[in-house]
C-alpha positions in Angstrom: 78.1 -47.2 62.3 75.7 -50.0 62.5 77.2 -51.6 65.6 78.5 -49.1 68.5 81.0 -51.9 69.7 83.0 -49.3 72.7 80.4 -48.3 75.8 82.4 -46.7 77.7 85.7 -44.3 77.5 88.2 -45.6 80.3 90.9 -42.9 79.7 91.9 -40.7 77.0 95.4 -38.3 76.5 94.5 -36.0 73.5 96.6 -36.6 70.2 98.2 -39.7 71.9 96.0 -42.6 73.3 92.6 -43.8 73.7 91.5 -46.4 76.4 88.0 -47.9 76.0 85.7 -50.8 77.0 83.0 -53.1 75.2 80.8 -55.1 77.5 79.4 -58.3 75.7 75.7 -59.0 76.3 73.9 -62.4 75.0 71.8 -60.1 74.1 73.6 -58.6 71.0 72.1 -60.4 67.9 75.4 -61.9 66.1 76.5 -63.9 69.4 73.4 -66.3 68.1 74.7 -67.0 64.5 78.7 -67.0 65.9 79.5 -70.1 67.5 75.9 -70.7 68.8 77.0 -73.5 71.4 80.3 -71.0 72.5 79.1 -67.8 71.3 82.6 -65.5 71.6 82.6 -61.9 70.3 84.1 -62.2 66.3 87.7 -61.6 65.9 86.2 -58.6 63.0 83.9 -57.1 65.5 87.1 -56.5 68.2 88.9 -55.0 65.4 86.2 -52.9 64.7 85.8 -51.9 68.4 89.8 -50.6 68.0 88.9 -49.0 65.0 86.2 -47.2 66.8 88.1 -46.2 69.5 91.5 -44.7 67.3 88.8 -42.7 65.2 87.5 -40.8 68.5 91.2 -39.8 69.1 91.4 -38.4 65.4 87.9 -36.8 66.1 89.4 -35.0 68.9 92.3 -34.1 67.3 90.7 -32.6 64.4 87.8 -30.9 66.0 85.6 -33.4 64.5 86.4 -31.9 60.9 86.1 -35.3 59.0 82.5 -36.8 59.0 83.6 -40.1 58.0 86.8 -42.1 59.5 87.2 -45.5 57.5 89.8 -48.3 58.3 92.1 -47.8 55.4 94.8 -51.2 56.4 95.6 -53.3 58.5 99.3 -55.1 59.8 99.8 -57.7 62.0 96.8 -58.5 63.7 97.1 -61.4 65.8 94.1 -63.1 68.1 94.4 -64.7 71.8 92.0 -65.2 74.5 88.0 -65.1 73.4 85.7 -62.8 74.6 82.1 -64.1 75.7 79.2 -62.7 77.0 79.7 -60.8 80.6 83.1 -60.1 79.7 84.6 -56.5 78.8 87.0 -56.3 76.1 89.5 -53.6 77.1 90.7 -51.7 73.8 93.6 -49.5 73.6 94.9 -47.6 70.9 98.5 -45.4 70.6 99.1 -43.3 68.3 102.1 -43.8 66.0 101.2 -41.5 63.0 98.6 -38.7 63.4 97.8 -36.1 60.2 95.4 -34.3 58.2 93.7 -37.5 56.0 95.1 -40.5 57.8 95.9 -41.9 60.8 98.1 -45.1 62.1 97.7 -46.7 65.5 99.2 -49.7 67.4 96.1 -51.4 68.9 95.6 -53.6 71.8 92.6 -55.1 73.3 92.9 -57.4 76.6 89.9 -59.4 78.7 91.0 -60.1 82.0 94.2 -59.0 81.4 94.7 -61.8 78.5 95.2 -60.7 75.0 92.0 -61.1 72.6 93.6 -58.9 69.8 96.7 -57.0 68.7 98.0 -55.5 66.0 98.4 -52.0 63.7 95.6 -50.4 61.9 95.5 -47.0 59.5 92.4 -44.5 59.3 91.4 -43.0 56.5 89.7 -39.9 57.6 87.2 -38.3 55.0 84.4 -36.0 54.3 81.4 -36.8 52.2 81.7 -33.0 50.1 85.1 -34.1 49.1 83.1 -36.2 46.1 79.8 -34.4 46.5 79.3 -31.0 47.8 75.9 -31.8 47.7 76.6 -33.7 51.1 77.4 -31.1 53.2 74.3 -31.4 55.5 74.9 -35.1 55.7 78.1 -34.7 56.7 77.2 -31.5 59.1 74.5 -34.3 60.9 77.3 -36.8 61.2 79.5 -34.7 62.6 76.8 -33.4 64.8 75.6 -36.8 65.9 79.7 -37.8 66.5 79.6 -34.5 68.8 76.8 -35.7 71.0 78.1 -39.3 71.0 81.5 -37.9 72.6 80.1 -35.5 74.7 77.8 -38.8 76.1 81.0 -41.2 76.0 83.1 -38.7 78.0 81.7 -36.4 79.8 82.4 -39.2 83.0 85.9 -37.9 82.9 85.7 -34.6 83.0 87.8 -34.6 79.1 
């Protein structure tokens, strides 16, 4: 992940639903290139923060056995209010279809209770070995660092 677009886990019910937040700095780099005189957070960056948030549900639900969790497709993604700097985009995602190799979600993501994003996305869920056993320590440090980044994102809530 070159961009960690959720900060903070809101609320979580294992094998079912994910709730999480993105606060938008001017600070983050692409706000300066999108729209420089209305710099909103891009529509493709919101999906990816649903993204990210579904794949922690699967991580969870797997026991973090995957290293790598991919968006496979995406259906009916539709975009409302924008999101600009100071605001949190609120992401939700619901499980619809949940097993070994790939996931579905319905995905939501409001900013002050206005819709900035909507839609259904499937996960691919993947290890490196699966093409190259050679990559098993890769995929044992992502797995590792994916660990200490959910332990870090959720340790708030007691989960």
């Amino acid at each position: 992940m070159k961009f960690i677009l959720v900060d903070r886990l809101l609320s979580v019910e294992p094998a079912r639903s994910i709730k999480m937040a993105k606060q938008v700095s001017m600070a983050e780099e692409y706000l300066a290139d999108h729209f420089p005189r209305f710099p909103v957070l891009p529509g493709v960056l919101m999906l990816e923060a649903a993204v990210q948030a579904a794949a922690w549900v699967v991580r969870e639900w797997d026991q973090f056995h995957h290293s790598v969790i991919v968006l496979r497709g995406v259906w009916g993604i539709r975009y409302g209010a924008f999101v600009e700097p100071g605001a949190t985009l609120v992401v939700q995602a619901d499980v619809i279809k949940l097993e070994s190799g790939k996931s579905e979600f319905k995905i939501r993501g409001t900013v002050s209770d206005a819709v900035a994003i909507q839609g259904r996305i499937e996960l691919a869920h993947l290890n490196l070995t699966d093409q190259d056993a050679g990559l098993a320590a890769v995929d044992g440090a992502m797995v590792a660092a994916m660990r200490s980044q959910w332990h870090e994102l959720s340790r708030r809530l007691g989960v």
